[in-house]
Each structure stands twice: as C-alpha cells, then as structure tokens.
C-alpha positions as CSV (number, residue, x, y, z in Angstrom):
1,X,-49.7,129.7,19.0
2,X,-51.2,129.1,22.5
3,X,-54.1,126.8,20.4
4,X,-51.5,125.1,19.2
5,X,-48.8,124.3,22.0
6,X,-52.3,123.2,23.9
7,X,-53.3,120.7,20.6
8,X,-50.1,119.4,20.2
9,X,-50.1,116.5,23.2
10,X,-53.3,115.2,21.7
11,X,-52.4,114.6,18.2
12,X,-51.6,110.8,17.7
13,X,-48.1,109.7,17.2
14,X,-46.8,106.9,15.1
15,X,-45.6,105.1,18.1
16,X,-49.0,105.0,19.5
17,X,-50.4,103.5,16.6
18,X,-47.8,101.1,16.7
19,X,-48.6,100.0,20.4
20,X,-52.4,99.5,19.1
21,X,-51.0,97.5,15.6
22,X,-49.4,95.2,18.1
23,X,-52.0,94.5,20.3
24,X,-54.3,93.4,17.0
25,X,-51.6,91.6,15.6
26,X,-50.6,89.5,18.8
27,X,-54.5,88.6,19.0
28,X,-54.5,87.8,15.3
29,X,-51.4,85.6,14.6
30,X,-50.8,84.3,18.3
31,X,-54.5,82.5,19.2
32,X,-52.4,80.1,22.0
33,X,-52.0,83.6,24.1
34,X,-54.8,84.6,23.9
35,X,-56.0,83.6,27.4
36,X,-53.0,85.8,28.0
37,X,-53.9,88.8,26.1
38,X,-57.5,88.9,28.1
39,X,-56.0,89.2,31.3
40,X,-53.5,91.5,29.8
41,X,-56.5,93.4,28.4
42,X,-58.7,93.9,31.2
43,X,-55.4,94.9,34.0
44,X,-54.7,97.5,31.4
45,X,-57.9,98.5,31.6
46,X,-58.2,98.2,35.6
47,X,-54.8,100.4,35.9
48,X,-56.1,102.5,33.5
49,X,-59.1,103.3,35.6
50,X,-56.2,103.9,38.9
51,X,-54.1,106.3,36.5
52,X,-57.1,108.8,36.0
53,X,-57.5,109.7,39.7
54,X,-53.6,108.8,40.7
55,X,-51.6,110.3,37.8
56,X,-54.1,112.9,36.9
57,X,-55.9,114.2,39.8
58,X,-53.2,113.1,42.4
59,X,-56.0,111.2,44.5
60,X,-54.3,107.7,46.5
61,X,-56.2,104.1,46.8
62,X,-55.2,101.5,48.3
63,X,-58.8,99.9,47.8
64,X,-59.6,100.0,43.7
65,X,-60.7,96.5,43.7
66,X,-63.6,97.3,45.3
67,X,-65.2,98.6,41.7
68,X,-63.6,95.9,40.2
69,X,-65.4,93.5,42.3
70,X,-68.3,95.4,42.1
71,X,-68.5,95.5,38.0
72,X,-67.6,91.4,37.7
73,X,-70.7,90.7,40.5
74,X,-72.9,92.9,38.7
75,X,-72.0,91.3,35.4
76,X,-72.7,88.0,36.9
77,X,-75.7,88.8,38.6
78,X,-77.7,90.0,35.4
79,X,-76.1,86.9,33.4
80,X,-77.4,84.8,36.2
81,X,-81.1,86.4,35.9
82,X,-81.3,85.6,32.5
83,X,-80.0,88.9,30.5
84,X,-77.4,86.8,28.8
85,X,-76.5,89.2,26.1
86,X,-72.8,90.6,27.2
87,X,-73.4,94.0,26.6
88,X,-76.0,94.5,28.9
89,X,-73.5,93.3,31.7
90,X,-71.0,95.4,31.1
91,X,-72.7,98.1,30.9
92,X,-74.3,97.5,34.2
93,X,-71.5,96.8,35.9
94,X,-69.7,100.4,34.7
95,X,-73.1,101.8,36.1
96,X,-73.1,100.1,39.4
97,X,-69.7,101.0,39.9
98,X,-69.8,104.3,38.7
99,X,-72.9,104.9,41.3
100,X,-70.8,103.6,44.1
101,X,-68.0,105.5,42.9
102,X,-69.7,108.4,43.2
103,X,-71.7,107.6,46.8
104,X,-68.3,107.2,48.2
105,X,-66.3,109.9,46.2
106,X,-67.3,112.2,49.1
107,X,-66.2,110.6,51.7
108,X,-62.7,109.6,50.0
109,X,-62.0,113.0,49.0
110,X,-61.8,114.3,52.5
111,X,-58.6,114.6,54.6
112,X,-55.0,114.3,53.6
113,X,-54.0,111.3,51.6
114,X,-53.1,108.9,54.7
115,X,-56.9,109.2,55.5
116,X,-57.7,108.5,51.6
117,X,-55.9,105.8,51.9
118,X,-57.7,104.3,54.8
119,X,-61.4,105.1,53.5
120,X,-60.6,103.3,50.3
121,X,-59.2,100.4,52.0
122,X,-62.0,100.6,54.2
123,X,-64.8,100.7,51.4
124,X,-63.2,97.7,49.8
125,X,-63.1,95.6,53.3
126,X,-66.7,96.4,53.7
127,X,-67.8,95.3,50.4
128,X,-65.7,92.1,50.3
129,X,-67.4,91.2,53.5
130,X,-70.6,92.1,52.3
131,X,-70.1,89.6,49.6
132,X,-68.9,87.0,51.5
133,X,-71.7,87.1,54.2
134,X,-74.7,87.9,51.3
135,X,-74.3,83.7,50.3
136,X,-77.9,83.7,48.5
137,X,-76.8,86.6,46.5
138,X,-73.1,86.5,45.5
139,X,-72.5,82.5,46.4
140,X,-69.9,83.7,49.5
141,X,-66.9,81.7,49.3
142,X,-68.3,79.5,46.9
143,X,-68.2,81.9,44.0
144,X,-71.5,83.2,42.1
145,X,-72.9,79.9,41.0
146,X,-75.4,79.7,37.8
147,X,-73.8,82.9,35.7
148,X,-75.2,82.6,31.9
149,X,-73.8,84.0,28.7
150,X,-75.0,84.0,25.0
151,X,-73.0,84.6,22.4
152,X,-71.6,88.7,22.4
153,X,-74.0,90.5,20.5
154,X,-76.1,87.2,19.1
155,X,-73.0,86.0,16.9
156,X,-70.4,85.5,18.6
157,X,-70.1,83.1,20.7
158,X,-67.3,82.7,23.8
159,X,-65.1,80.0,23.5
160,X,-62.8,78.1,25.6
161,X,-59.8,79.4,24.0
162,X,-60.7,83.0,24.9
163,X,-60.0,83.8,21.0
164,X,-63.8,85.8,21.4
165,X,-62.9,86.7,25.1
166,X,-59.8,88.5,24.0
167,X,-60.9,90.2,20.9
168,X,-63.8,91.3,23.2
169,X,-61.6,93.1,26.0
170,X,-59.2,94.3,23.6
171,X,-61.9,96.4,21.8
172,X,-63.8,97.7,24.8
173,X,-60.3,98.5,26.5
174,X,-59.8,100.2,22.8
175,X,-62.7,102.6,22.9
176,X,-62.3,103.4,26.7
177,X,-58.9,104.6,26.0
178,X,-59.7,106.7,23.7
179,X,-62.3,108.3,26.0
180,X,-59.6,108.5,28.4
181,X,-57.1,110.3,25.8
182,X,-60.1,112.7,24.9
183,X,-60.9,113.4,28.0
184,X,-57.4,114.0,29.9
185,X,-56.6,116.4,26.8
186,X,-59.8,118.4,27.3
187,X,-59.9,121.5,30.0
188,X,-61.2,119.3,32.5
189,X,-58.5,116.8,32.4
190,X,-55.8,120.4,32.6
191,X,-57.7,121.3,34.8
192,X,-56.9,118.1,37.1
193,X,-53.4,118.1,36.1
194,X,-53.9,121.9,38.1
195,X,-55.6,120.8,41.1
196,X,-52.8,118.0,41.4
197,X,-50.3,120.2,41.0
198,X,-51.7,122.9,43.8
199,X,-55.0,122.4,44.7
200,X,-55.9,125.9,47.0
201,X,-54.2,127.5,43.9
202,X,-56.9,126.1,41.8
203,X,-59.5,126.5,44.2
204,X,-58.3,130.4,44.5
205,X,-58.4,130.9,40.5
206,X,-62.0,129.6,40.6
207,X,-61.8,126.1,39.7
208,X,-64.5,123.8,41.0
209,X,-61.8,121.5,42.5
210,X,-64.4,119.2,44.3
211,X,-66.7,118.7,41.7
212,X,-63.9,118.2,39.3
213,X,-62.1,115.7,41.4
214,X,-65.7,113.8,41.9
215,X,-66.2,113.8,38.1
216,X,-63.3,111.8,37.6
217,X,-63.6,109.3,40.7
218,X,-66.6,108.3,39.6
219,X,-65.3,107.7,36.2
220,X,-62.2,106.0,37.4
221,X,-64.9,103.8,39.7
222,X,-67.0,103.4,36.5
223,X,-63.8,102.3,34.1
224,X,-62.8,99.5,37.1
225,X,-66.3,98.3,37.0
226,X,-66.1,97.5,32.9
227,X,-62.8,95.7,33.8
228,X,-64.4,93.9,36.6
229,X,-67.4,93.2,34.2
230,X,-64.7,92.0,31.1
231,X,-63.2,90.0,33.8
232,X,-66.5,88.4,35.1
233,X,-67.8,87.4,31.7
234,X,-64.4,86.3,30.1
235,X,-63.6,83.9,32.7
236,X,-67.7,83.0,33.7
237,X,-66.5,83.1,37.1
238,X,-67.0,85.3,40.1
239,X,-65.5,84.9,43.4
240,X,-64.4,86.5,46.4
241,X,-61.0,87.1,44.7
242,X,-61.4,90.4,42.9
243,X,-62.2,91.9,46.3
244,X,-59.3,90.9,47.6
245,X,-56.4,93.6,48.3
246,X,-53.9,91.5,46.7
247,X,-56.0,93.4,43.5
248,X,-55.6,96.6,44.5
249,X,-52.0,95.9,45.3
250,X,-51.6,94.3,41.7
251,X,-52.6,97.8,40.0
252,X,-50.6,99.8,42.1
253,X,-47.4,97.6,41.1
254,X,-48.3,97.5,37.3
255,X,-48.2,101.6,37.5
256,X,-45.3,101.6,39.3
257,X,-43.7,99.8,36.7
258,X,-45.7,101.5,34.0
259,X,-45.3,105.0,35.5
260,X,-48.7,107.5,35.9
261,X,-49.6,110.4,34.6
262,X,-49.8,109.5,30.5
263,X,-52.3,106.5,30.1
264,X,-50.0,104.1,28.6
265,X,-48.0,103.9,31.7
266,X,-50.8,101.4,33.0
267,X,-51.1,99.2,29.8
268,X,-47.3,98.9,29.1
269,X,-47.5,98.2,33.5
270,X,-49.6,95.6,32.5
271,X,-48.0,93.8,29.3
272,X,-44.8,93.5,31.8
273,X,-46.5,92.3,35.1
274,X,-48.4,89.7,33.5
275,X,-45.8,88.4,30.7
276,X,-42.9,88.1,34.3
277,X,-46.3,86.3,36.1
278,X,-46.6,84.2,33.6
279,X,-43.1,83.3,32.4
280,X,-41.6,83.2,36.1
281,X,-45.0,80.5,37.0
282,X,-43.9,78.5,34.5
283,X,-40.5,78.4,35.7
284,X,-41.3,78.0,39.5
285,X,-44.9,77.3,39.6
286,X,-44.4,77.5,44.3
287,X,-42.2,80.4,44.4
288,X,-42.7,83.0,41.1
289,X,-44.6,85.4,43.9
290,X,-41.0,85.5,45.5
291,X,-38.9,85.8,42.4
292,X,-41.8,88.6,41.3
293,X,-41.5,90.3,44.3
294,X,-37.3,90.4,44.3
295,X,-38.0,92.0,40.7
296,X,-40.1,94.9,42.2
297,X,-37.7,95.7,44.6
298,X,-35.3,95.9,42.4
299,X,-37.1,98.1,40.4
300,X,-37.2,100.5,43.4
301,X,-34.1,100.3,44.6
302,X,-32.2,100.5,41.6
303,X,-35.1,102.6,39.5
304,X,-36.7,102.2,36.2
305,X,-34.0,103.8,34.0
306,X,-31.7,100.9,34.3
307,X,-34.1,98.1,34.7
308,X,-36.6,98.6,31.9
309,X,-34.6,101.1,29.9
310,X,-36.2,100.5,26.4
311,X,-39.7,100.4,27.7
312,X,-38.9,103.7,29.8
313,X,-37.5,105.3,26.3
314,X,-41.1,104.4,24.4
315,X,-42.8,105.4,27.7
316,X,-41.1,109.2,27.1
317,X,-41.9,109.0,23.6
318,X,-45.2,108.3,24.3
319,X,-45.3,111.7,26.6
C-alpha cells in the first residue's frame, strides 16, 4: 500500500495531457501567435528552472537571470564561431550554466535566506557587468553582433514567423518537463520536499542535505541556461537584457501567479503573465507596466482564489 500511495502523484492525469494537447494545438492551428507561444515557451521553461530550487528545495533567488543570461551568450557565442547547428548551443549553454550553477551553489547555500538572497543578486550583478565591460566578447551594450544559425538539425530552417522557433521551444520545454516530473517524484526530489520542510530534521535522519540541495541548483542553473539558450537562438539576439533583474523579477511574479511547488504552477504563471503583457501592450502600448503591476497587487492583496479562480481549481487538480 505504501508503493502505492508513493506511485500515485506520478501517474499522469487527463488534465495534464490536456494542458500538453493545447499547447500542440495552439502551435498548430494559431501560426500568427506563434511569436507568442516562443516567449510563452521558454518563461515556462525559465520558471520552471526557479520552481525546482523555490518550491521544491525552499532555496530563494532574487538573481536567476544570471543563468539565463549565461545560456543565451553561450548560445550565441558558439553560433558566432561558426557551430551553427542549434543543438550544439543549447546544449552548451545548459553546460555553462549548469557549471556556474554549481561553482556558485556553495556559496548561495550558506546563511539564512536574506543572505541567499543577496549572493544571488550579487552573482547576477557581477556577471551583467562582466558582460557589459567584456565588449570584444559579448558586444557590451551593443548586443552580441555576428550570431549564426543553420537550419535546427540540417532541415529545418528558422523563420521569421517563429512557426520553427516555437515548435522548437515547445519540444525542448516538453522533454525537460518531463525530466522535471521524473525527477521531483523520485526519492531525491522527497527527499527535497524533506529538507524544505525541516532541514536539521533531515540532516539528523541521515540525509545528505547539502549535496542534495547542490544537485538541484545546479540543475535548476542548467534548466535556465537551455531557456536562455532557446531564447538566444529564437530571437538571434543577445543583449544585456537577460541579465537584467527586471528578469529575475519577471519569474518570480509568473510563480506567484502560477504558485510553486507542482511544476505547472510556472508554465500556467507564464501563459497568464505573458497573454495580460501582451493584451494590456496592445491596449496602452506607454503604461501596460502600470496596469500590469495594479493586477499583481491585486492578486496579493485580494489572493489568488478570487482573482484567478478557474486557473487556481486546474492548478489543485493538477496537485
């Protein structure tokens, strides 16, 4: 019975396969979104990344661009060498994440989390000024200039409608989360849910707390990196931007609406952040950043039951 009750949350539901049948059939039979549904993609992907070590292993950031940025220069730094086949950018950009990830995973999991908070803020300061002073490398405030890309896998080739683009990001984004799903669901991702919960209780039953809660930084820095890396290559732009905190302060707002702790939370965060982005731009192109910001505080102040009550009902289905 214990096998069971412990299987259970990691059979697949019907409303989960609905989620996924939507996301193919808004890509399939709605091609003038589909600029929409990259971005929507690859901030799923990026909150994602923030849900593992926020919802799962309790671990703050205020700086989660940093990977982010890291994964989208690495991307365009081997497109701009002349390694033009996508894949091998993407998969860089994970790995350079994930190495930095890990570097700094043992400096972030020191201290209370005021002090986490500061050293990932910190990280990300330090490596957005990096980027800005290294001009011959990453272009400073220019952007990275001469980025090339050949068609994804030698056949298909990225168009200006971001039909390829989106298909692209949806699929990785697809594959990830089900990595994710495994993983959470598998004793080491209980066994964050335990350190979270009480971590010198953990520690005291013999759980390898800080090698667990570096496993999954560096994965969480690894999964921000591919996002960074979609975003890079989908857009065949790099800039300063996705250093920026405004990123970091993006993905914490698309899990607060989303919720943590259950994976979806940060792609349904991000289906709603960017479809009131890009419906409130279009209504007030010079003030949709104050109208967006009015919705989040109403959001707090009056809490996601009553605001988004049908995506909140899904949200406990999905649980």
């Amino acid at each position: 019975m214990k096998v069971v009750a412990l299987a259970a949350p990691s059979r697949w539901r019907l409303v989960e396969g609905l989620f996924w049948l939507a996301a193919a059939l808004g890509w399939q039979f709605a091609p003038d979104y589909s600029l929409l549904i990259n971005e929507i993609a690859i901030f799923g992907l990026f909150a994602l990344s923030l849900d593992l070590i926020l919802g799962y292993a309790g671990i703050v950031s205020l700086g989660h661009a940093a990977f982010l940025g890291l994964g989208a220069y690495t991307a365009g730094l081997v497109g701009k060498i002349g390694l033009v086949e996508p894949a091998l950018g993407l998969i860089a950009g994970g790995a350079i994440a994930g190495l930095v990830g890990f570097a700094t995973s043992f400096l972030v999991l020191r201290g209370s989390d005021l002090t986490r908070l500061m050293v990932t803020l910190s990280v990300s300061l330090v490596l957005g000024e990096i980027a800005n002073r290294w001009v011959g490398l990453t272009g400073g405030s220019d952007g990275l200039q001469g980025m090339v890309l050949g068609p994804l896998l030698g056949r298909f080739e990225f168009d200006m409608f971001g039909r390829v683009g989106a298909a692209y990001s949806l699929i990785v984004l697809f594959a990830l989360f089900l990595l994710a799903r495994k993983l959470v669901h598998a004793p080491f991702g209980l066994s964050l849910q335990a350190i979270a919960g009480n971590r010198l209780r953990s520690a005291a039953i013999g759980l390898p707390v800080g090698r667990r809660l570096v496993g999954v930084y560096t994965i969480a820095a690894c999964y921000a990196g591919v996002a960074g890396a979609l975003l890079a290559q989908t857009t065949q732009f790099v800039s300063l931007d996705v250093l920026a905190f405004h990123r970091s302060a993006e993905v914490m707002l698309i899990l607060v609406i989303g919720g943590t702790g259950y994976l979806y939370g940060g792609l349904i965060g991000a289906v709603l952040f960017k479809l009131l982005q890009d419906a409130l731009s279009g209504l007030t192109p010079q003030y949709w950043q104050f109208w967006l910001g009015i919705i989040f505080v109403a959001l707090v102040v009056v809490g996601r039951d009553r605001v988004f009550g049908l995506p909140l009902a899904l949200m406990r289905r999905l649980r």
